[in-house]
C-alpha positions in Angstrom: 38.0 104.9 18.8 36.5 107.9 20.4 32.2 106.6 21.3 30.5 108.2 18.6 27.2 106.1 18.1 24.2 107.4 19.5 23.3 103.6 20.8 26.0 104.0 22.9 24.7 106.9 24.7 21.9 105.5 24.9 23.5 102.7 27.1 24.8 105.8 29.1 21.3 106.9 29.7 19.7 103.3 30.3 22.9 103.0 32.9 22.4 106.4 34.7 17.8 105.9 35.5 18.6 103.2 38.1 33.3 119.5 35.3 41.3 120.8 36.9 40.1 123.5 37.1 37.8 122.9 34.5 37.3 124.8 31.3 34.7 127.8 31.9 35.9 127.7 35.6 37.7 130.7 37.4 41.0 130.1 38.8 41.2 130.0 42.7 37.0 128.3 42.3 36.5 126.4 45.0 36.4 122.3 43.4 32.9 121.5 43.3 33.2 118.8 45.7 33.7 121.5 48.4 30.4 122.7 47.8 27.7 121.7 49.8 26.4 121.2 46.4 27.4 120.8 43.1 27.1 124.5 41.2 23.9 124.4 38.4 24.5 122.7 35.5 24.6 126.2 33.4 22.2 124.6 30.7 22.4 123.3 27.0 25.8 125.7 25.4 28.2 125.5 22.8 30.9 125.3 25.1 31.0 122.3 27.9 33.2 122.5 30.5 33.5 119.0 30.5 35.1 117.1 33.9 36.6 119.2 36.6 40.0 117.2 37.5 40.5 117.9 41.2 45.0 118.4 41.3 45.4 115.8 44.2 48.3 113.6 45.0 48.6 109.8 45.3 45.2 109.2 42.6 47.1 108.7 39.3 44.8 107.7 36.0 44.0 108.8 33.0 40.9 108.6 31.1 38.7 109.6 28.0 35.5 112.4 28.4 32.7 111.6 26.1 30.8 114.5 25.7 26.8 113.8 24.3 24.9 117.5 23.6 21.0 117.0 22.2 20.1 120.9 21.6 16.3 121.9 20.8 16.9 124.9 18.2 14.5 127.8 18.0 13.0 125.8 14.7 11.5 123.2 17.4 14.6 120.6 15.6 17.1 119.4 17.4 20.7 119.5 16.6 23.0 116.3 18.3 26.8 116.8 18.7 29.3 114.9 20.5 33.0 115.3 20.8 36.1 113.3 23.5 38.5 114.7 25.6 41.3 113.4 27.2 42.1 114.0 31.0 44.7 112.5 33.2 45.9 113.4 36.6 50.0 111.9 38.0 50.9 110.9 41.5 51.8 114.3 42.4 48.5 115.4 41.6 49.8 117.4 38.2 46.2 117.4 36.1 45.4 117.4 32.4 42.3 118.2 30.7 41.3 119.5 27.3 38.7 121.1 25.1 37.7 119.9 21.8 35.4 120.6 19.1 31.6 119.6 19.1 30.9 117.7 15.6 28.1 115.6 14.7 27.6 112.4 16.1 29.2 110.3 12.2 32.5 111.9 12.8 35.3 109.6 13.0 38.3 110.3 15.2 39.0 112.5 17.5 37.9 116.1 17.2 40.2 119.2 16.9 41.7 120.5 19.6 41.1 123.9 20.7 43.0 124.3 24.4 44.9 122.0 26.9 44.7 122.6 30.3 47.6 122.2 32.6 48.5 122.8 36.3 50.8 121.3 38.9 49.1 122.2 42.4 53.4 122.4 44.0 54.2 125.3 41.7 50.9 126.8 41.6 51.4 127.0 37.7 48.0 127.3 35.7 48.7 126.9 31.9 46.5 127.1 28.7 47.7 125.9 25.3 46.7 126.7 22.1 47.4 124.6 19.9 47.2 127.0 16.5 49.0 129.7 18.1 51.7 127.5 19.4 51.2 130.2 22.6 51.2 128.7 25.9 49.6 131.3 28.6 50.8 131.1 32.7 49.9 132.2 35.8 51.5 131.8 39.3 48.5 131.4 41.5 48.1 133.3 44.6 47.5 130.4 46.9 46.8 126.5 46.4 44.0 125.2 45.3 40.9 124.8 48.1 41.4 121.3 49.8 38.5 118.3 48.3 36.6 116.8 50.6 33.9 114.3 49.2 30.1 115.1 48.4 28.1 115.1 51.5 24.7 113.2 52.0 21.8 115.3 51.3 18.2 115.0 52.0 15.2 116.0 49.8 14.3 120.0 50.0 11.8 120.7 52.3 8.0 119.5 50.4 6.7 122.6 48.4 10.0 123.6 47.7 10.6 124.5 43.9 14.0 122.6 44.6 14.2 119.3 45.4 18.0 117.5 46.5 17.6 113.8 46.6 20.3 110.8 47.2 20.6 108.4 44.4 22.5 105.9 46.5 25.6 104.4 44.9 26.3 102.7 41.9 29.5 101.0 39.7 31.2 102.6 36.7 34.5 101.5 35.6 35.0 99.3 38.3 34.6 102.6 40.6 31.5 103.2 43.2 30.1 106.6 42.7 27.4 108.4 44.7 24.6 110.2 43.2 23.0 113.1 43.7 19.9 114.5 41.9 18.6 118.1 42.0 15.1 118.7 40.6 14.4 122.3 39.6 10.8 123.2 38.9 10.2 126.3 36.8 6.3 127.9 37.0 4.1 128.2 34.2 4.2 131.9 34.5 8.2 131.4 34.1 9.0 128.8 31.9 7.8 130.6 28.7 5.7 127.5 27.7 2.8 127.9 29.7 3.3 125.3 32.0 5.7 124.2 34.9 9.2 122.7 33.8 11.5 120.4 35.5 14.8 120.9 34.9 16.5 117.8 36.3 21.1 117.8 36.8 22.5 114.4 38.3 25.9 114.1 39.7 27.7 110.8 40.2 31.0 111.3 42.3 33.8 109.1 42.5 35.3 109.1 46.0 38.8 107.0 44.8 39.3 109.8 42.0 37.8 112.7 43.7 35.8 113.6 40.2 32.3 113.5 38.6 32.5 110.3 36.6 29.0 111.4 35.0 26.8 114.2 34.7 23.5 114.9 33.4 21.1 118.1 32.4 18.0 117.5 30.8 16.0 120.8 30.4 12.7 119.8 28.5 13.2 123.6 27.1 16.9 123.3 25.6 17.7 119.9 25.8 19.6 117.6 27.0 23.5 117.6 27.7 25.8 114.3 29.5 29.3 114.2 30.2 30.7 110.8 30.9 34.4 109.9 32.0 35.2 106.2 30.5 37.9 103.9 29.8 39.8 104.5 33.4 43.4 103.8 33.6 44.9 104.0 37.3 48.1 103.3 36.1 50.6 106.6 36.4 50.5 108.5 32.7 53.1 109.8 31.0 54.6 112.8 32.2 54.7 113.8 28.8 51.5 115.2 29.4 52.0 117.4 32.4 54.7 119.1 30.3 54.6 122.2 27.4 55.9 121.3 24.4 59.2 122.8 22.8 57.6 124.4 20.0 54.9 126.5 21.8 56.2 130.0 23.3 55.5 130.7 27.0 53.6 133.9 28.1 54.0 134.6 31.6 50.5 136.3 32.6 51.2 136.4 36.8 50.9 139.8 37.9 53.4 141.7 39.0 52.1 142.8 42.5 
């Protein structure tokens, strides 16, 4: 069962204090580990892009994205939805990632599933399901994916700076060791549209064995609060089932002709 409790994302937040191209990316993006670092965290939204699952060979698994999102309404309430997504990744670096519906944290199951993300770095070939429409979009890309290379080590911004960079050092999740990263963003008063100096804080915990974000944080004491956490790692190779389109879903080839 999908985590759905709020207690449990608590023990996500407790664990953390000591993005395939992924969904809402462009095709051809440099990965974000090729960045020097990680892009923004693009703030409390309806649609999370969830985990970015780099298309290398020789790093099977497969694994479930919980998704936690704590927004602060207009009304000063705040509205809490979660939802899961399922990601995996064969030995010949063949990814799969999805997108599923936000729904309040006392839903049971998984949530519906709006698109499924496929792409086989050999071929090139980018695909997006939908599963109402049964339609199942390509595209030939124009050249491979950017090579990964890991997160480098950064030091804090210079003091003053309204941005400050800072190593977290490394820590263990799901038997992996992932490095952290932390970058503080302070907002002035005369900016921040409450009268007084914001921090927006993103954290990044990398996975070097699976060349992914294993967990990722934005808190923006404005908007809210938003975590995506990878979980129940299996590095055994998936079913190949998964890397595949269906029979019932019709194939529209979007490459361009020139």
């Amino acid at each position: 069962m999908m985590l759905r409790s709020l207690s449990k994302f608590v023990w996500l937040l407790l664990w953390i204090i000591p993005a395939s191209y992924g969904f809402g990316q462009t095709a051809g993006e440099p990965t974000p580990q090729s960045r020097t670092m990680p892009p923004d965290y693009r703030g409390v939204q309806t649609r999370i892009q969830g985990v970015y699952v780099t298309p290398i060979p020789n790093a099977p698994f497969s694994a479930k994205v919980d998704i936690y999102s704590s927004e602060i309404l207009p009304n000063g309430q705040t509205e809490v939805r979660t939802t899961v997504n399922h990601i995996a990744r064969d030995s010949s670096g063949r990814i799969h990632n999805e997108r599923r519906r936000l729904v309040p944290p006392s839903f049971e199951g998984d949530p519906a599933l709006l698109e499924t993300h496929l792409y086989d770095p050999a071929t090139r070939l980018n695909i997006f399901m939908n599963p109402y429409t049964h339609v199942a979009r390509e595209t030939v890309l124009r050249s491979p994916v950017p090579t990964v290379a890991p997160v480098p080590l950064r030091t804090a911004a210079n003091p003053g700076s309204s941005v400050a960079e800072d190593v977290l050092g490394t820590q263990t999740l799901n038997a992996l060791t992932v490095q952290g990263t932390r970058k503080s963003r302070t907002i002035p008063a005369d900016q921040s549209g409450t009268g007084k100096p914001v921090v927006v804080v993103d954290e990044y915990w990398y996975s070097p064995n699976l060349s992914i974000y294993l967990l990722v944080k934005h808190n923006d004491p404005r908007t809210g609060e938003q975590i995506v956490a990878v979980s129940e790692v299996d590095r055994h190779e998936p079913d190949s089932a998964q890397f595949s389109v269906p029979a019932n879903f019709k194939v529209a080839d979007e490459t361009p002709l020139d």
